[in-house]
N, C-alpha and C positions, 0 to 999 in steps of 0.2 A: 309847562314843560318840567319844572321839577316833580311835580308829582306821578308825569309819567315812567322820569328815571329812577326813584323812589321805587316805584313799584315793579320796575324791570331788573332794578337791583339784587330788592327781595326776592325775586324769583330767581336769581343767579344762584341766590345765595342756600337754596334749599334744592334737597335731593329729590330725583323723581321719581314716584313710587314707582313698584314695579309688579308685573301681574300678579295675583291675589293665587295662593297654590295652596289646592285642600286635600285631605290625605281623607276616602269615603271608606267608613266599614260597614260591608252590607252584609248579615246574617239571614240565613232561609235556610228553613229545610229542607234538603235535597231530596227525603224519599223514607221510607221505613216501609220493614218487612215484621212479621209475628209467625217462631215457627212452635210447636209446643209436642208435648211426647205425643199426640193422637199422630204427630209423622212418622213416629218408628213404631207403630203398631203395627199387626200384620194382618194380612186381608180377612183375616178371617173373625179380625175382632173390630167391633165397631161402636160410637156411642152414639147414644139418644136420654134426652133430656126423662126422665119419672118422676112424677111427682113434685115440678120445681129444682130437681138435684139431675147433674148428668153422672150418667152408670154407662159402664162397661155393659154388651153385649156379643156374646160369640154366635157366629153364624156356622158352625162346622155344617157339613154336606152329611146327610142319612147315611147309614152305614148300616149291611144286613150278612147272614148269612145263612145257608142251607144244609137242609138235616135229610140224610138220605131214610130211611125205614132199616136198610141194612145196618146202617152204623149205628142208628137209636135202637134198633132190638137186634143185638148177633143172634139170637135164636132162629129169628124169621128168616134168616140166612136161607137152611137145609128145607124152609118149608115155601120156597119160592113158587108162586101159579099154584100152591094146595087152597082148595076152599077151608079154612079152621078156624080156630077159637087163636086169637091173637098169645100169645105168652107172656105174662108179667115180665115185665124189664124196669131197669133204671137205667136212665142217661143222664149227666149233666155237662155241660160247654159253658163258656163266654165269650162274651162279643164286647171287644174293647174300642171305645172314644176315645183317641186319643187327640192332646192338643196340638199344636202345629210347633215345631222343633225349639221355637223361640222365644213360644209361652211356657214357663215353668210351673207357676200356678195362678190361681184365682182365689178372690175372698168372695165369697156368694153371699150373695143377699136373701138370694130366690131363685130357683132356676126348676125345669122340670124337664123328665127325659120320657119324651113320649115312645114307647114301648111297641112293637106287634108279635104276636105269634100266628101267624098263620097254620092251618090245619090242611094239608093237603093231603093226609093219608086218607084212606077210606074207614076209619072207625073212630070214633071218639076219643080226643088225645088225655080228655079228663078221667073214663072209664066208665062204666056202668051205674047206675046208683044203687047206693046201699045208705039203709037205714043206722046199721052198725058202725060204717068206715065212716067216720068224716075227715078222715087224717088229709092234709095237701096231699095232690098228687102233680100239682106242676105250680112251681114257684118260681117266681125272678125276685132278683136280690141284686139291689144296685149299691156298689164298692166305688170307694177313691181309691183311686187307679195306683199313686204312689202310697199310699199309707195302709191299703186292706182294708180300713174301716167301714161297717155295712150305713148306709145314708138312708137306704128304705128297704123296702120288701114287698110282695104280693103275692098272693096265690088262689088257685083253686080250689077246689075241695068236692070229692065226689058226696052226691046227694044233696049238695048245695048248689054246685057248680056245673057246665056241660061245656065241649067245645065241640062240638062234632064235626063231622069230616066238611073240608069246604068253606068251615067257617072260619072268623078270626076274630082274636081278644087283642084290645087294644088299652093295656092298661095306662095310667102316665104316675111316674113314680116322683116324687119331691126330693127338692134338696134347699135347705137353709141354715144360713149360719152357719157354714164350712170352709174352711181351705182345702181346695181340690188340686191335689198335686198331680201332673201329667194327663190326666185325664179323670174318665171313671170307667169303671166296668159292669156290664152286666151279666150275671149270671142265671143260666138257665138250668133246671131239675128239675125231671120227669120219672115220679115213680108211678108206673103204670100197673091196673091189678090184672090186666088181660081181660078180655072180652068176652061176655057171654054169647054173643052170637055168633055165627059162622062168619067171615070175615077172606074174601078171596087176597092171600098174602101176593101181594107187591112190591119189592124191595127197593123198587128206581121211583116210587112215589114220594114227593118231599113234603118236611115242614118247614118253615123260614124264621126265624128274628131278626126284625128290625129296629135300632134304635137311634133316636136322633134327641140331643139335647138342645131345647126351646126356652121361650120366655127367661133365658136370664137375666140376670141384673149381677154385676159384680163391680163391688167397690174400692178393689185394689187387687192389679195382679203384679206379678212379675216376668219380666222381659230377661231373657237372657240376649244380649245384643253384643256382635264382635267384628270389629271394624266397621260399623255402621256410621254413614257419612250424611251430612245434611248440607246439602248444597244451593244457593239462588244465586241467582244475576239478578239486577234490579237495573236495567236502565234511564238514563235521563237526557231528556232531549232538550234542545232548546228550537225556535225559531231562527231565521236565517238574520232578523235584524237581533235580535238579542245574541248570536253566536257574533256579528258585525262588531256590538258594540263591548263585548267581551275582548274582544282582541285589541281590541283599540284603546282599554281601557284599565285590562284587568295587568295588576304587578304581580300579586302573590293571592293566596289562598293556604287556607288550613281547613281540611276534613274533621270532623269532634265524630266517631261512632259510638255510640252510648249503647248498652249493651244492658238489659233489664231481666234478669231469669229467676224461675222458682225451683228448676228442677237441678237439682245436687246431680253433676256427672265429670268425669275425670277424659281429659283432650284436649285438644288444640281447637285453640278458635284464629281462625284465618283471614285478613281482610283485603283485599288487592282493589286499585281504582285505575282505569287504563281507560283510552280513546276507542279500543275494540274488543272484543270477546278472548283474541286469541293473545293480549297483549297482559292478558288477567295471568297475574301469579308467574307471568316471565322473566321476570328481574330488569326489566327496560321497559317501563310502561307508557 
């Protein structure tokens, strides 16, 4: 008996523990998103990996235009439906590429601007051959668009050259190692020596240029961009027992958004976190 009051004593005489309370921090990453400037590029610029390096490439759409016989020779005007000898003339035009309102320029690596002249009149847009003449008689001359400067050139040459009625010259003109501001241009000249043969004048008969800039490669351009916004939602769900045991369990939380960039730009960066889409950026989330 004493030793059983001994030990009911000691047990009086000590505090009863009380449940065991832990305080758990669980860290995970809830989600990441990567946006980079290839999203404020515009459709019309695109890239692709060369050579182990990605470059810039523009897609612009062909661009042509049309040459009546009237307007390339006023003379042939007064000799409309006469069977005659064509009459020396000179015409020159351009046909401008231009870039799309948002590109200002490009640094070219490489790029080529594939060319046509089509020949629809009915005599030779080259002119007759001559052993004497080999001067150009039709030239294209491809310009940057904002600065004037000539980037290539081509031409034909009577007694070397022929385009005759029907056919078509398909030069492609280079361009490397330039900054091409707004575009480029091409330009067309035609100095014609007239024709030796009878020739039935048609003045509603056309010739055409077309040109479209290909294969390029550019290593830096410039974007003029204003108010241009970059927007995601990024959702996270959970399951119906992990949403159960969240509730039941969760006291607080703190969001960490980390935020990693290379590209230098001036603007608001925004972050809102809400239960629904509509509750994003409302002031009561």
């Amino acid at each position: 008996m004493l030793t059983a009051g001994f030990v009911l004593g000691s047990l009086a005489a000590c505090d009863v523990p009380e449940a065991p309370e832990w305080e758990i921090v669980a860290r995970a990453p809830v989600s990441s998103d990567t946006f980079t400037w290839i999203d404020f590029l515009p459709p019309t610029v695109d890239t692709v990996t060369a050579g182990g390096q990605l470059v810039f490439v523009l897609n612009i759409p062909q661009d042509s235009i049309t040459y009546r016989l009237g307007r390339v020779c006023p003379a042939c005007v007064a000799l409309h439906g006469d069977t005659v000898q064509i009459p020396p003339f000179e015409f020159a035009d351009s046909l401008d590429v231009r870039f799309p309102d948002n590109l200002a320029a490009i640094d070219v690596q490489q790029a080529t601007l594939r060319a046509e002249v089509d020949n629809g009149l009915n005599f030779d847009l080259v002119g007759p051959p001559s052993q004497s003449d080999t001067l150009p008689t039709l030239v294209l001359v491809l310009r940057n668009l904002g600065t004037g400067e000539i980037l290539d050139s081509l031409s034909l040459q009577r007694g070397a050259d022929s385009l005759p009625a029907g056919s078509r010259w398909s030069p492609e003109l280079s361009i490397s190692n330039s900054e091409i501001v707004d575009g480029v241009r091409v330009v067309l000249r035609v100095m014609h020596p007239g024709s030796e043969r009878l020739v039935e004048v048609d003045t509603m008969r056309v010739a055409a240029l077309l040109a479209k800039l290909d294969q390029t490669q550019i290593a830096e351009l410039t974007l003029v961009l204003d108010g241009a916004q970059w927007e995601d939602d990024d959702p996270v769900s959970w399951d119906q027992r992990t949403r159960d045991e969240i509730a039941e369990r969760f006291r607080e939380a703190e969001l960490t958004a980390v935020v990693f960039h290379d590209l230098e730009a001036i603007g608001n960066l925004e972050i809102s976190m809400a239960a629904t889409r509509e509750q994003l950026f409302s002031g009561d989330p």
